[in-house]
C-alpha positions in Angstrom: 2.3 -39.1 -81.9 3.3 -38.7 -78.0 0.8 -41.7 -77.1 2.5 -43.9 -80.3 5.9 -43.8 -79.6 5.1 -44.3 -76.2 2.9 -47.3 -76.6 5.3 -48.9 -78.9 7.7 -48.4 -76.2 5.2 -50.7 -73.8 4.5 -53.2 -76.7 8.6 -53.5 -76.9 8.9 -53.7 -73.4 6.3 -56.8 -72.0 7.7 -59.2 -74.1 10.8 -59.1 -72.2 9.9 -58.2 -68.8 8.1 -61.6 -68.6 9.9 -63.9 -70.1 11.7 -66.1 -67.5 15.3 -65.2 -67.0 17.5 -64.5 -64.2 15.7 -61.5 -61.9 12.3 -64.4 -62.9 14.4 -66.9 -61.3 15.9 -64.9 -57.8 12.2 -63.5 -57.4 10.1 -66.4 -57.8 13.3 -68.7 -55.4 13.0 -66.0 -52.8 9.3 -65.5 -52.4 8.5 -69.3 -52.3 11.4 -70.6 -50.4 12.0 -67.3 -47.7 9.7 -64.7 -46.9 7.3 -62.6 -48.9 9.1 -59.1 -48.1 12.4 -61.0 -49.0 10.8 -61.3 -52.8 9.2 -57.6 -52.6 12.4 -56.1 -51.8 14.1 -58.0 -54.8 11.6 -57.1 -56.8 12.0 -53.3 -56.2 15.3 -53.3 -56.5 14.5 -55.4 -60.2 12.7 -52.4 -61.0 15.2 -49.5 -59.4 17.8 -50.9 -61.5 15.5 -51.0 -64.7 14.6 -47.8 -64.0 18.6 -47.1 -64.4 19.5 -48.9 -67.5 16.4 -47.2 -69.0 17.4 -44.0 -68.2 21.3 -44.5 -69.2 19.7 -45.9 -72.8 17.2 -43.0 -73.4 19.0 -40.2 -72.3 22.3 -41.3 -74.2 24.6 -42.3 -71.2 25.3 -45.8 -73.2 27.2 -44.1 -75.5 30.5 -44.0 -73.2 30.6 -47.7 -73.5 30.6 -47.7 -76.7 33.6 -45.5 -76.7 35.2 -47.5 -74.0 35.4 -50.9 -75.4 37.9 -52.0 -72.3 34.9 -50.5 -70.0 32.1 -53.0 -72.0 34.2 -56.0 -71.5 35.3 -55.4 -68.3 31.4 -55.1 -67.1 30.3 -58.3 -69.0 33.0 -60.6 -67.7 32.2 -59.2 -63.9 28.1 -59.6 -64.6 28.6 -63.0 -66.1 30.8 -63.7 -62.8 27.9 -63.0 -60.9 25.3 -64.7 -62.4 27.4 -67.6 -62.3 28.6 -67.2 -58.2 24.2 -67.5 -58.0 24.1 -71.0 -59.8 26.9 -72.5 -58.1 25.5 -71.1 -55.0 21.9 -73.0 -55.2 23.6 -76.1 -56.1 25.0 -75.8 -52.3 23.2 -77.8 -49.9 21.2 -76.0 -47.6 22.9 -74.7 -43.9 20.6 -77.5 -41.3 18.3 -75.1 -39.1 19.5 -75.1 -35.4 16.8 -76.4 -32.8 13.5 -74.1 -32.0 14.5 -72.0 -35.6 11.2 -71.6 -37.6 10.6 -73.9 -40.7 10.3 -71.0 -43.2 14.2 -69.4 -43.4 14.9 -65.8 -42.6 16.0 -63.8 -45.4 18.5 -61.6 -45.1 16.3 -58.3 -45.4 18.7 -55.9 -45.3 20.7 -57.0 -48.7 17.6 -58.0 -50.6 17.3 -54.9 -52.1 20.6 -55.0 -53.4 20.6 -58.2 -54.8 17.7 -57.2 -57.2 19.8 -54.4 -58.3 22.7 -56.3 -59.0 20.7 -59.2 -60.6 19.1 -56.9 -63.0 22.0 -55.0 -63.9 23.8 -58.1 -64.6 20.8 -59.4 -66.7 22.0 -60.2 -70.2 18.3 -60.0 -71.5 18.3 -56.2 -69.7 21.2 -55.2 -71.5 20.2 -56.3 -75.0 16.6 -54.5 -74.7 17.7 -51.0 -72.9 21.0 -51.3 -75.2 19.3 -51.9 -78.4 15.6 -52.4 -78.6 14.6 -49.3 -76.6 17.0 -47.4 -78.4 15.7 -48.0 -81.6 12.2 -47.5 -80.9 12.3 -44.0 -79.0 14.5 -41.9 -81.3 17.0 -39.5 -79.4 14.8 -36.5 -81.5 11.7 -37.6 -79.0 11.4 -34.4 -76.3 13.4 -34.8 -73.3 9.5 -35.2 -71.6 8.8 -38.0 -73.9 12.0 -40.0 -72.9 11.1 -39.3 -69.3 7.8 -40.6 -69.7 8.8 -43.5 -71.4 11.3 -44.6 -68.5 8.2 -43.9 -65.9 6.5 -46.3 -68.4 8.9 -48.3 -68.1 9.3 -48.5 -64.3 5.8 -49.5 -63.7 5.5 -52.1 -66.1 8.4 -53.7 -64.6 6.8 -53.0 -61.2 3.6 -54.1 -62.1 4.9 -57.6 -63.4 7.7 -58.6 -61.0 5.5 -57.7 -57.9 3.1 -60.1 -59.4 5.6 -62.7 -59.5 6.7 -62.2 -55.8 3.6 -62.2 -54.8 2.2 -65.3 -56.4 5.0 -67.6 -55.6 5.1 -66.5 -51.7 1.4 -68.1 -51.6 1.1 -70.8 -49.1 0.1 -73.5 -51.9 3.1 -72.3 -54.2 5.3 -72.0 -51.2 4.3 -76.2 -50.7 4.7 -77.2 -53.7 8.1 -76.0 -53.8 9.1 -77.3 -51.0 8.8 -80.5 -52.6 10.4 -79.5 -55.7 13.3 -77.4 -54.6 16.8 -80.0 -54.5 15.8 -81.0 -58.6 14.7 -77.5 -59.1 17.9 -75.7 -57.9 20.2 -78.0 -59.5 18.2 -77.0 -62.7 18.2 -73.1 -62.0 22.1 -72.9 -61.2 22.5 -74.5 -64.1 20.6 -72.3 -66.1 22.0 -69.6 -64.4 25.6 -70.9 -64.9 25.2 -71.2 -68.5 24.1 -67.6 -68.9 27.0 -66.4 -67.0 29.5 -67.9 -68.6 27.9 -67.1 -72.1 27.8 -63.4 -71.0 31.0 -63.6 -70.3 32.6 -65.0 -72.9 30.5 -63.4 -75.5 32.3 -60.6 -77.8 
């Protein structure tokens, strides 16, 4: 029954770990337009935050937003601010390297981390699974040690996936390609990422 629940969990989860949305977007822009350990670092902090909103959903934390309807709003008007402050920001033309500065950009290491974090926790897509998909499929009856094994679950999916993605697009050849690509494909992604944001927020 353990191994059940817990692969519906898994079956629940892919669909919406890879489809393309806004953690998709900041991983795949970082790794092939800065540096490789720019995109890893994102990516962890993609899954640290996971790890978190899994947690809150499983163990029952949720539940004080739900009782604090001034609390829910406040947080989706602030995450769709944010997702929206990252489109405008890639339609921003890029700061000219000064003389002798390398070709590939230098990431800001130290806050990479923490943007993954934020970007997953302002995910729309991440709130609607953790606050109602995985709910539903791992009733709070399941053992505390099958809710802790499905967030472990959890956690290395999402590592497993968005590693990939780093990974993949810092490759020299995908790394090139973008290059060529990147004014038209910014403009696209802010939009995108725009749209969402202001959807998010307005949403009730």
């Amino acid at each position: 029954m353990t191994a059940a629940t817990l692969g519906t969990v898994l079956l629940a989860y892919l669909p919406a770990a890879i489809t393309p949305g806004p953690n998709f977007v900041l991983i795949a822009h970082t790794a092939a337009t800065g540096t490789r350990r720019a995109a890893v670092a994102i990516a962890l902090g993609v899954v640290a935050a996971g790890g978190l909103l899994a947690a809150v959903a499983v163990f029952g934390l949720g539940t004080v937003l739900a009782r604090t309807p001034w609390l829910a709003t406040a947080l989706r008007v602030a995450c769709g601010g944010y997702l929206a402050w990252l489109g405008i920001r890639l339609w921003r033309p890029p700061r000219p390297r000064p003389p002798g500065d390398p070709a590939k950009p230098t990431a800001r290491r130290g806050n990479a981390f923490g943007r993954g974090v934020l970007s997953n926790l302002t995910n729309p897509k991440a709130a609607a699974f953790f606050g109602s998909v995985l709910t539903a499929t791992l009733p709070p009856t399941e053992p505390t040690a099958v809710k802790a094994a499905a967030v472990a679950l959890i956690v290395a999916a999402s590592a497993g996936w968005h590693l990939s993605v780093a990974l993949l697009f810092s490759s020299p050849a995908t790394q090139r390609w973008y290059a060529r690509a990147e004014p038209a494909l910014n403009r696209v992604v802010g939009t995108v990422l725009v749209v969402l944001g202001v959807i998010l927020a307005t949403t009730t």
